[in-house]
C-alpha positions as CSV (number, residue, x, y, z in Angstrom):
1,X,0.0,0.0,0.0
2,X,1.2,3.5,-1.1
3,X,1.4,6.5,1.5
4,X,0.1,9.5,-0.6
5,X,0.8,12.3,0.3
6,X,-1.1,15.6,0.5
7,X,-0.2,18.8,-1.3
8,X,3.3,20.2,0.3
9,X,1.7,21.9,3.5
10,X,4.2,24.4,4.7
11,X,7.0,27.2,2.7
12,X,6.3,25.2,-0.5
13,X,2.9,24.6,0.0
14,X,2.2,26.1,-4.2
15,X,4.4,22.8,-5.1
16,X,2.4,20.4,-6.7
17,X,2.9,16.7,-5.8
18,X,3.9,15.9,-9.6
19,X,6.5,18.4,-9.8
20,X,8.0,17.1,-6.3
21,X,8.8,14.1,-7.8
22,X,12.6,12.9,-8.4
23,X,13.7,11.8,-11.9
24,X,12.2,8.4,-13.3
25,X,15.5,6.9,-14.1
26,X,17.1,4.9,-11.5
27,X,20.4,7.0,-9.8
28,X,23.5,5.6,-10.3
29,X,24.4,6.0,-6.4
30,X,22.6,6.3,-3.7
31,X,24.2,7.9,-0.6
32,X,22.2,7.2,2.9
33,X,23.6,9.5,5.6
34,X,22.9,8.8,9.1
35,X,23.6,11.8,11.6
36,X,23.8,10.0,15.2
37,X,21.7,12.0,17.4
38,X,20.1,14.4,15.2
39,X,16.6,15.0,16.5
40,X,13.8,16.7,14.4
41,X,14.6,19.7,17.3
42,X,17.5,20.1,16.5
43,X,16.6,20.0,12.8
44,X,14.5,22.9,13.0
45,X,16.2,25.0,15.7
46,X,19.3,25.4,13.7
47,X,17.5,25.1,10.0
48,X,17.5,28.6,9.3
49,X,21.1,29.1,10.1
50,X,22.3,26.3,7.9
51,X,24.5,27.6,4.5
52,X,25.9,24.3,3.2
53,X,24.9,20.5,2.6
54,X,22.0,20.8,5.1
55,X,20.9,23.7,3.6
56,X,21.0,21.6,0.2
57,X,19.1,19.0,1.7
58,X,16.4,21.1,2.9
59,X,15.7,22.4,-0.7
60,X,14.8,18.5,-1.2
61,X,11.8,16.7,-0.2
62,X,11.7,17.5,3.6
63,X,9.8,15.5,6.3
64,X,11.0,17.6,9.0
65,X,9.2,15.5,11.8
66,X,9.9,11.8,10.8
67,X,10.0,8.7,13.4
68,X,12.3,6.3,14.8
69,X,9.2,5.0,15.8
70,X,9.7,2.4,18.7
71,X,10.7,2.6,22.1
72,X,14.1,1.9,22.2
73,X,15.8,4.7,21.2
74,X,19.2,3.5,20.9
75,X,22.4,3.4,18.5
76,X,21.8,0.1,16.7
77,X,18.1,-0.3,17.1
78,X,18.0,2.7,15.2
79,X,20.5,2.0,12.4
80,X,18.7,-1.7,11.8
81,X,15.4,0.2,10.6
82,X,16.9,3.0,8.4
83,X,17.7,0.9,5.2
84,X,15.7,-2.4,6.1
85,X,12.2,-1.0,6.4
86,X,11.7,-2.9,9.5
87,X,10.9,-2.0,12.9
88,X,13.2,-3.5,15.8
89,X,10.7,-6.5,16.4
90,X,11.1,-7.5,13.0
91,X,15.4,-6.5,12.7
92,X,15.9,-8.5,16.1
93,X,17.9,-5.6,17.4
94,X,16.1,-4.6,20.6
95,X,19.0,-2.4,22.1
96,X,22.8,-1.7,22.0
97,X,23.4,-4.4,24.8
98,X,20.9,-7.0,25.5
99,X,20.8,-9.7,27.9
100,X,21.1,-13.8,27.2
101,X,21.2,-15.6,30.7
102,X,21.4,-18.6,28.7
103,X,24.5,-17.7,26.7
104,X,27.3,-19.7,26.8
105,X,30.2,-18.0,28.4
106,X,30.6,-16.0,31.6
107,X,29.7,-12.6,30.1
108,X,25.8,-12.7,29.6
109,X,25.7,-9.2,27.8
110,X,25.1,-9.3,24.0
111,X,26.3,-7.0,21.8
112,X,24.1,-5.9,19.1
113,X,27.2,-6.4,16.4
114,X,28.9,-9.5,17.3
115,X,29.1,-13.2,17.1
116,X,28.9,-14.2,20.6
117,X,29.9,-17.6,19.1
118,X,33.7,-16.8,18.3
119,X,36.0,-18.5,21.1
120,X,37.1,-16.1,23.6
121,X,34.8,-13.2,22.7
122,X,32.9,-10.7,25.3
123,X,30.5,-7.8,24.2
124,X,33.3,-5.9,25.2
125,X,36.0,-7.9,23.1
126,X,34.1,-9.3,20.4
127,X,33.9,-9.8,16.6
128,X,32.2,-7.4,14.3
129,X,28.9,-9.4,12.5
130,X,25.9,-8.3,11.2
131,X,25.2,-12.3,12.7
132,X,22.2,-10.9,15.2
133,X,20.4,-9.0,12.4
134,X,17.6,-11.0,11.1
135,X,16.4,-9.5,7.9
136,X,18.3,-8.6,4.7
137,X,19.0,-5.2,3.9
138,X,19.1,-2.2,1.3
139,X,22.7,-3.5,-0.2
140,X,21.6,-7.0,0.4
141,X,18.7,-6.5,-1.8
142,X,20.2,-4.4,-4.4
143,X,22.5,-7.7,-4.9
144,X,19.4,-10.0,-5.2
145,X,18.1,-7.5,-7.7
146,X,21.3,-7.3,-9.7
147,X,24.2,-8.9,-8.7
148,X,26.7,-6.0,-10.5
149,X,25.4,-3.4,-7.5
150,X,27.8,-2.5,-5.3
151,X,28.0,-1.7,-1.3
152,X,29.7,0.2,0.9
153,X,29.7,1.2,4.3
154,X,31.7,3.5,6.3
155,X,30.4,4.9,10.2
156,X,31.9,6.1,13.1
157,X,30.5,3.3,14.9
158,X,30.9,0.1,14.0
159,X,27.0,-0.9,14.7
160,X,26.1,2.0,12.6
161,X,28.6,0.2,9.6
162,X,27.1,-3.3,10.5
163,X,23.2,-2.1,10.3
164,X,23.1,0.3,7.5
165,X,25.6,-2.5,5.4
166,X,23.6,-5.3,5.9
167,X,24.7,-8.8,5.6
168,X,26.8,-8.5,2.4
169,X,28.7,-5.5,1.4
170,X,32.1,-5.2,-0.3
171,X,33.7,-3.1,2.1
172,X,32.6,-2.3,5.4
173,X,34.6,0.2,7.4
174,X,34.2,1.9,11.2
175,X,36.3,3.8,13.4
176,X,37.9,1.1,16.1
177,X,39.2,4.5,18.6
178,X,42.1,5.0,16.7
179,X,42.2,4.1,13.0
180,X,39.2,2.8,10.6
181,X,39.0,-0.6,10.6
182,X,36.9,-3.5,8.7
183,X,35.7,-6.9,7.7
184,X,37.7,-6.7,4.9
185,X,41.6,-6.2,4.1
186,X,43.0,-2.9,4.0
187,X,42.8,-0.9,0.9
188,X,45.4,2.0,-0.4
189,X,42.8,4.2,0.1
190,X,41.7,2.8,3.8
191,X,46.0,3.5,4.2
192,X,45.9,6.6,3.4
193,X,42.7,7.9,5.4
194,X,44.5,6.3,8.9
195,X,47.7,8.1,7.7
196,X,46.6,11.3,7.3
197,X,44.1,11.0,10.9
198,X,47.1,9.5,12.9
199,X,49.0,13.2,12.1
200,X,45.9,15.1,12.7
201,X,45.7,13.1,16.0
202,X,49.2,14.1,16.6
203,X,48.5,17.8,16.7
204,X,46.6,19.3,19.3
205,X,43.3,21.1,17.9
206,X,42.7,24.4,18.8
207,X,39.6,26.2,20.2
208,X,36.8,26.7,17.4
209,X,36.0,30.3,16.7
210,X,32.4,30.8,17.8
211,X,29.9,33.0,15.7
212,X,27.0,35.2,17.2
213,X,24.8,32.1,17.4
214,X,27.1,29.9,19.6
215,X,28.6,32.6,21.4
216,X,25.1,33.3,22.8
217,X,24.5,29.3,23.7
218,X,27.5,29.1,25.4
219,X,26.9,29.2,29.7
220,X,28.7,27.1,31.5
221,X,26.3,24.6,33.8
222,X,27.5,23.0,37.1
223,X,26.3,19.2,35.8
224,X,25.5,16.4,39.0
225,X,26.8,13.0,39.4
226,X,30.5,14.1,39.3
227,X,31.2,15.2,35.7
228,X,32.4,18.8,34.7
229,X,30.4,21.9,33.9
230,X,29.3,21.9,30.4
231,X,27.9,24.3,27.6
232,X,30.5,27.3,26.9
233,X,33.2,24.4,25.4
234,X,34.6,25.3,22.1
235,X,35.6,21.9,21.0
236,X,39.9,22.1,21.5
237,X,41.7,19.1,22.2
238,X,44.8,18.1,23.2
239,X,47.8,15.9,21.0
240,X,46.5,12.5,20.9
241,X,43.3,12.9,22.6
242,X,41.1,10.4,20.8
243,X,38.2,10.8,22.7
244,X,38.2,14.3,22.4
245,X,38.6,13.9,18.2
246,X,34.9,11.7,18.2
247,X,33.4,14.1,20.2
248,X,34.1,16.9,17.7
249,X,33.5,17.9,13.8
250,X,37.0,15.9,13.0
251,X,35.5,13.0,13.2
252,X,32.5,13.0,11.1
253,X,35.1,15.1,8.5
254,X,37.4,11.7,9.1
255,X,34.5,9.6,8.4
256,X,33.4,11.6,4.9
257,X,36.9,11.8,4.3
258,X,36.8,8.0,4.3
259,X,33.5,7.2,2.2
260,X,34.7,9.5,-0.4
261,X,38.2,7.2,-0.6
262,X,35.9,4.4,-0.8
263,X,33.7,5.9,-3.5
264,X,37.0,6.4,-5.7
265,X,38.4,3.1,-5.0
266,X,35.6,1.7,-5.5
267,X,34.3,3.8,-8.8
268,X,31.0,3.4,-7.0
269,X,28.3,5.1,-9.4
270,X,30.3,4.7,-12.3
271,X,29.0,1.1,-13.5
272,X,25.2,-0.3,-15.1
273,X,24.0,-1.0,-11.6
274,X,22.8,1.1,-8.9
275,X,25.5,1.2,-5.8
276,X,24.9,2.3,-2.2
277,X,27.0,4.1,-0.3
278,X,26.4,4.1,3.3
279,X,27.6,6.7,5.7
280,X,26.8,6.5,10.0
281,X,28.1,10.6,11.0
282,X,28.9,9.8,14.9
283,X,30.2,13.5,16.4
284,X,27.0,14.7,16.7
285,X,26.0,12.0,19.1
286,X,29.4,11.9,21.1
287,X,29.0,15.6,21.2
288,X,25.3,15.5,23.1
289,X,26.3,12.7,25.2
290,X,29.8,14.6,26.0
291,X,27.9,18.3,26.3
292,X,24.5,18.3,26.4
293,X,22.2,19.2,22.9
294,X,21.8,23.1,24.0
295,X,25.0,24.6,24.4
296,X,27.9,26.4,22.3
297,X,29.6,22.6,21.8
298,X,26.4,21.5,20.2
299,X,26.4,24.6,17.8
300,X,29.8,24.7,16.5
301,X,29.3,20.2,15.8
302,X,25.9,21.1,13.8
303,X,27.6,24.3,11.9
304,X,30.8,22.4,10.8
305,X,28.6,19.4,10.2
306,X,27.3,21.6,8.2
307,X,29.8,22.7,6.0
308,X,31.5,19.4,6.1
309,X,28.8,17.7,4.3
310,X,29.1,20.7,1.5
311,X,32.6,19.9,0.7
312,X,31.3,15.9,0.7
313,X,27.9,16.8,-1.6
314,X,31.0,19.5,-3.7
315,X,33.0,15.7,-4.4
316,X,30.3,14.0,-5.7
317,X,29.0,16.9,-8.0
318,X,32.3,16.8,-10.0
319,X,32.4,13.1,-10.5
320,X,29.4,14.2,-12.7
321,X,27.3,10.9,-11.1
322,X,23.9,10.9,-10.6
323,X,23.5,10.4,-7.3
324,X,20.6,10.6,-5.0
325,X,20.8,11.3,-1.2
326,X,18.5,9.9,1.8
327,X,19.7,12.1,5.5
328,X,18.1,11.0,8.5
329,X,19.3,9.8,12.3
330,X,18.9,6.5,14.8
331,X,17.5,8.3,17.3
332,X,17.3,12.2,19.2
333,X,18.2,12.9,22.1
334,X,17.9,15.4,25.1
335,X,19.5,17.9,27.1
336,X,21.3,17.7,30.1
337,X,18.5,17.8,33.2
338,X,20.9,20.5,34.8
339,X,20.2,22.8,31.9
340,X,16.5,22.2,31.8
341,X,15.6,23.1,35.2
342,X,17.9,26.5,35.1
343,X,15.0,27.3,31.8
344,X,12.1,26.5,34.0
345,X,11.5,22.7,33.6
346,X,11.2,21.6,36.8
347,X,10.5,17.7,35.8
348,X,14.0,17.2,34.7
349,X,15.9,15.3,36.4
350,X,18.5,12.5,36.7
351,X,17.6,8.9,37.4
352,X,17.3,7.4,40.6
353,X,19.7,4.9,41.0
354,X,17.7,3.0,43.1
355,X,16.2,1.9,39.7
356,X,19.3,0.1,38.6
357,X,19.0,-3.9,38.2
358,X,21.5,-4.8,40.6
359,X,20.4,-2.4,43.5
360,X,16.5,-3.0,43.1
361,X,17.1,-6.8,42.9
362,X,19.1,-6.3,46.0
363,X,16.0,-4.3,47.5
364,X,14.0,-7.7,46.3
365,X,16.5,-10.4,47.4
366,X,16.0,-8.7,51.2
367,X,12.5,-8.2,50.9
368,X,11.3,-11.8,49.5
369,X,14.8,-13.8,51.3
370,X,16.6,-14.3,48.3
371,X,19.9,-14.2,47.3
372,X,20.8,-11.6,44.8
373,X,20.9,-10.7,41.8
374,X,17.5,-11.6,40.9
375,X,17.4,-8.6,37.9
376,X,19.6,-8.1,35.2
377,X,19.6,-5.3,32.4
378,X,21.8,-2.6,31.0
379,X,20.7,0.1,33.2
380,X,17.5,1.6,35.0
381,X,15.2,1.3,32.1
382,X,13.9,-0.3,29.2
383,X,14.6,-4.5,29.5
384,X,14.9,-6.2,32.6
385,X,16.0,-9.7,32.6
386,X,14.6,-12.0,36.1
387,X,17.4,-14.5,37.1
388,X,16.9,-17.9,35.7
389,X,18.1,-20.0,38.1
390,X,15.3,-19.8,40.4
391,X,12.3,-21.9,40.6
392,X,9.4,-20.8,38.3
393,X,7.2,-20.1,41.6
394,X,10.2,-18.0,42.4
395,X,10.3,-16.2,39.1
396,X,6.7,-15.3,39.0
397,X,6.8,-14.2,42.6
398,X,10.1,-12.0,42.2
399,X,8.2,-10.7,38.5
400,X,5.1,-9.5,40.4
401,X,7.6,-7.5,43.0
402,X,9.5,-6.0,40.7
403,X,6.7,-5.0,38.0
404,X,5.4,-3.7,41.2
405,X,8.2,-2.1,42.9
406,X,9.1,-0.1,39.9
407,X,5.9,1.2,38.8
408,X,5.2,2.1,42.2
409,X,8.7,4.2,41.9
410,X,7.7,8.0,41.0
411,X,10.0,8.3,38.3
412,X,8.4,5.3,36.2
413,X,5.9,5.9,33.9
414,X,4.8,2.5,32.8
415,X,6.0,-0.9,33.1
416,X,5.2,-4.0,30.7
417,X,5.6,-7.6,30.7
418,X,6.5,-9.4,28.4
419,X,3.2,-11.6,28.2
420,X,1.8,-8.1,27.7
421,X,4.1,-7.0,24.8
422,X,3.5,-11.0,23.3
423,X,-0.1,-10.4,23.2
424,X,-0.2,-6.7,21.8
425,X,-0.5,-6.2,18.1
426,X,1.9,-5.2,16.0
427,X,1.3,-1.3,15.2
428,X,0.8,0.3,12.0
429,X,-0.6,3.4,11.1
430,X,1.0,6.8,11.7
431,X,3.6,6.8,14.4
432,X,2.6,10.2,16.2
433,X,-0.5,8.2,17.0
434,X,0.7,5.5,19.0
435,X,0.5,4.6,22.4
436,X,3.6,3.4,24.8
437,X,2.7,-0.2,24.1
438,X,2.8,0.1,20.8
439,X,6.1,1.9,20.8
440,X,7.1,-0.9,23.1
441,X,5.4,-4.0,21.1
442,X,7.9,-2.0,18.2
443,X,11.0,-3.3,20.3
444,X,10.0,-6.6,21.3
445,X,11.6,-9.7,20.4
446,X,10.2,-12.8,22.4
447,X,14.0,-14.2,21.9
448,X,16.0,-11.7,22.9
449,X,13.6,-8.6,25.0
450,X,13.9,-8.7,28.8
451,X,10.7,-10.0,30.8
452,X,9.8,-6.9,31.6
453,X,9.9,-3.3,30.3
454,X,10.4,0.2,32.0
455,X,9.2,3.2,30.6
456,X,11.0,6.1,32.8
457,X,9.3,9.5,32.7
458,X,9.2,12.4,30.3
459,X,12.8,14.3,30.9
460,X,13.9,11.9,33.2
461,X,17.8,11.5,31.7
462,X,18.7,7.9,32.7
463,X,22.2,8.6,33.2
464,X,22.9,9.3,36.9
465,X,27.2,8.7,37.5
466,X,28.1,11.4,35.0
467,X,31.6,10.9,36.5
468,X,33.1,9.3,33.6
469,X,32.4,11.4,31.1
470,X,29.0,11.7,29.6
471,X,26.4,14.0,30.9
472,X,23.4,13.5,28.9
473,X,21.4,10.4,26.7
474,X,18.7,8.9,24.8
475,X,17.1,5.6,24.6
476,X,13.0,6.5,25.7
477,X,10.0,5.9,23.6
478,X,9.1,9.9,24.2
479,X,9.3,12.0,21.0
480,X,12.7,14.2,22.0
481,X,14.3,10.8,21.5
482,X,11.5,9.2,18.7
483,X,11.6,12.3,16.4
484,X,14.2,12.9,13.3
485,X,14.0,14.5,9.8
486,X,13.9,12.7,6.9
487,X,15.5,14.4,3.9
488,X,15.8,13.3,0.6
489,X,17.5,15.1,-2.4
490,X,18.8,14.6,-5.7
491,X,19.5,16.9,-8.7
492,X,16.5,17.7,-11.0
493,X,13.8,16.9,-7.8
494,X,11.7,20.1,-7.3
495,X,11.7,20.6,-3.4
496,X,8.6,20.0,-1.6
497,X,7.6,19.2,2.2
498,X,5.6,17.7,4.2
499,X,4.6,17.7,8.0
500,X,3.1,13.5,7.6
501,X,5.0,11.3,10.0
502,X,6.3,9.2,7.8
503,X,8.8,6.6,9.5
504,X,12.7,5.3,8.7
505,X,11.2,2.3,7.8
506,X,9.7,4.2,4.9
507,X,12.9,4.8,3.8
508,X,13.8,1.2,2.1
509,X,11.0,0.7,-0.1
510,X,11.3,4.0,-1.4
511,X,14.7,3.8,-2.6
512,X,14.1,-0.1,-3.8
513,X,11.1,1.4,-5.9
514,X,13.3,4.2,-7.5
515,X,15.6,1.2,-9.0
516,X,12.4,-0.3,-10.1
517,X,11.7,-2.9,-8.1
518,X,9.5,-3.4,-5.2
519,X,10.3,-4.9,-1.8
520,X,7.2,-7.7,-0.6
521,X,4.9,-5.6,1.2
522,X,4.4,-8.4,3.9
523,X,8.3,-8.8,4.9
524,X,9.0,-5.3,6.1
525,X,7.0,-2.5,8.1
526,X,7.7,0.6,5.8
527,X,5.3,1.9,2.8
528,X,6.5,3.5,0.1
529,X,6.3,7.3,-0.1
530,X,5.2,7.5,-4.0
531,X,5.8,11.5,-4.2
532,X,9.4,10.4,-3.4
533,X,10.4,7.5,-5.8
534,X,8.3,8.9,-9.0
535,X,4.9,8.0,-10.7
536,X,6.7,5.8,-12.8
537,X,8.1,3.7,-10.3
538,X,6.7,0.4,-8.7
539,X,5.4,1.5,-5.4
540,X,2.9,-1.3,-4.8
């Protein structure tokens, strides 16, 4: 089933949907661009101010308010729906870090992109594998379509490489905290990327020159849990300060830097078949978690991102390819709780750590005379895992104290079982319509989700020990963290936009439809937005 769309509501509203539509042909690249942490908010609080490839972008067909439309609103559940079409319960990628108390080895945390089956492994030590992904995607259907197509991926993250890549691309490239690694062996132009990063490392970077607009976001606020004051930072680093390079507009200039290396190695565009090019842009996310999303740190990342992405979108131009580009993020994201309150919102606040599995199953253990740990989970919300070596009386009864211990807590919202999420339909329909359980229901997998699920409240950051470096997060099924823009652009489409809350999941079977040919309605969760992939095309 098509999504049609109405008439362009808002600056282009005199657009007609006919002339919004992209050339018939099929590109010759595709380039899908995923900006970690780039909420719709931020989208349109900076819009105006953007001069360079998001400016570009925005004179494209513009869904300004999109969805990452389940509830767990992390790194790789967000990455497995933007070029599958598929929501987390269909991907398999419920979280980042999930929990198997059944898994074979000592360390029972799974990591979203590796095989836990390699000898010796951890999910802190592990091998890169797209092994826990459970549907194909866009690359791996290009190569069922014609086997000539040709896939790349390059992230900052290597779980942004792994979902956007898919099961079967030609080279697969991420940043390892040091150099760009991969799946594959080094290239000449892989060589000379690391080369010239390992002298930029080598040189301290100096303080970024704020204009008007950052100067006037820059405030420095006193953060809790042990971290440092954030929000007047101008992004300097010191010689050899790798952490500080990802949490700065060097890195996603590193990672472009990188794809368009691979694009020349590779010819990519330059052959019968259509070839993908995928791109996971981390600074922005490292610069929230590291800053906060509303101070000067968080302007200069956007402004440079800005202008790095011109120079990138400049490239391509001159290879004279016909390339069309797809922009859009894993997830949003939230200020700091610190910064909130200082504007008035007196909700914000950091999470209890009383919340934490291993202190409330301590809390149980006492209360029911147990021995601890009865929970497991990844931190104080979302799945919760009930030890497995108890008796099933036992598990019920801990279950029914913990379901009711946190939802008694007053920074929960909601909590749902997992006989509840089994039982609930999957959701369809527009995503700014549904309800926490369907948000939920989105990231349940009966294999892999926890047996219960936490839903903190609104502005509730669930990061409390800020001590190590990170002040602020993401990860809840509330819109600050759900909603993302959706851009599209290519040369010759006449810009339209539109306000529909159209999801990533739409994104896949638009751009199989503008290669002509159609993905099976019933094995994804996307539609195709028609407006976007041409009359001509086979939206079904």
């Amino acid at each position: 089933m098509k999504i049609l769309l109405a008439p362009a509501l808002l600056a282009l509203a005199s657009l007609s949907a006919t002339a919004a539509a992209a050339p018939s042909a099929p590109p010759r690249l595709i380039v899908a661009i995923s900006v970690d942490q780039f909420s719709a908010d931020l989208f349109a609080q900076y819009r105006l101010h953007f001069r360079g490839g998001l400016a570009r972008l925005s004179q494209g067909a513009v869904f300004p308010s999109g969805y990452q439309s389940h509830a767990s609103t992390e790194t790789c559940p967000g990455h497995s729906t933007i070029l599958t079409g598929s929501h987390p319960a269909r991907t398999g990628i419920v979280a980042n870090i999930w929990t198997d108390l059944s898994a074979a080895r000592d360390d029972k945390s799974i990591y979203c992109s590796e095989d836990e089956r390699v000898p010796g492994t951890s999910s802190r030590n592990y091998t890169v594998s797209s092994y826990h992904l459970k549907v194909p995607a866009l690359g791996d259907h290009m190569k069922r379509a014609n086997p000539a197509s040709r896939v790349a991926a390059v992230a900052g993250k290597d779980r942004a490489a792994v979902m956007m890549g898919g099961h079967g691309p030609d080279q697969r490239w991420w940043w390892n905290g040091r150099e760009f690694t991969g799946t594959h062996p080094a290239t000449p132009a892989v060589a000379t990327v690391n080369a010239n990063i390992r002298a930029s490392l080598a040189r301290p970077a100096p303080a970024l020159m704020p204009p008007p607009l950052c100067e006037a976001r820059a405030q420095a606020i006193p953060v809790e849990g042990g971290g440092k004051p954030v929000g007047a930072g101008l992004l300097a680093r010191d010689a050899d300060d790798a952490r500080g390079f990802r949490a700065s507009p060097e890195f996603d200039g590193a990672v472009l830097a990188m794809a368009g290396a691979m694009r020349e190695e590779m010819r990519l565009g330059e052959g019968q078949a259509t070839d993908l090019l995928a791109i996971g842009l981390s600074g922005t996310d490292y610069v929230g978690h590291t800053y906060g999303t509303q101070g000067s740190e968080m302007c200069l990342q956007l402004l440079a991102l800005d202008r790095e992405l011109d120079d990138f979108f400049a490239y391509l131009d001159e290879t004279g390819i016909d390339y069309l580009v797809v922009l859009t993020s894993d997830h949003g994201g939230d200020d700091i709780p610190e910064r909130h309150r200082a504007q008035g919102v007196a909700e914000a606040a950091r999470v209890d750590p009383a919340l934490i599995p291993s202190n409330m199953g301590k809390t149980l253990a006492a209360r029911l005379g147990l021995s601890a740990p009865l929970l497991f989970g990844e931190g104080a919300f979302g799945d919760i895992y009930v030890d497995r070596d108890l008796s099933p009386e036992q598990r019920l009864r801990v279950l029914d104290e913990a379901v009711r211990a946190y939802r008694s807590h007053p920074q929960v919202e909601e909590v749902f079982t997992a006989d509840q999420l089994r039982a609930a339909p999957l959701p369809s329909g527009p995503p700014d319509r549904w309800s926490l359980i369907d948000r939920a229901r989105a990231s349940f997998d009966p294999e892999r989700s926890g047996d219960f699920y936490v839903i903190l409240k609104p502005r509730v950051t669930p990061l409390s020990d800020t001590s190590f470096g990170y002040v602020a997060t993401h990860g809840t099924p509330w819109d600050y963290d759900r909603r993302v823009p959706i851009l599209f652009w290519r040369k010759g489409m006449a810009p339209f936009e539109q306000s529909a809350a159209v999801g990533t999941v739409d994104i896949l079977p638009t751009l199989t439809s503008t290669m002509g040919f159609a993905t099976p309605a019933d094995t994804i969760d996307g539609q195709c937005l028609d407006l976007i992939a041409g009359p001509e095309t086979n939206c079904p």
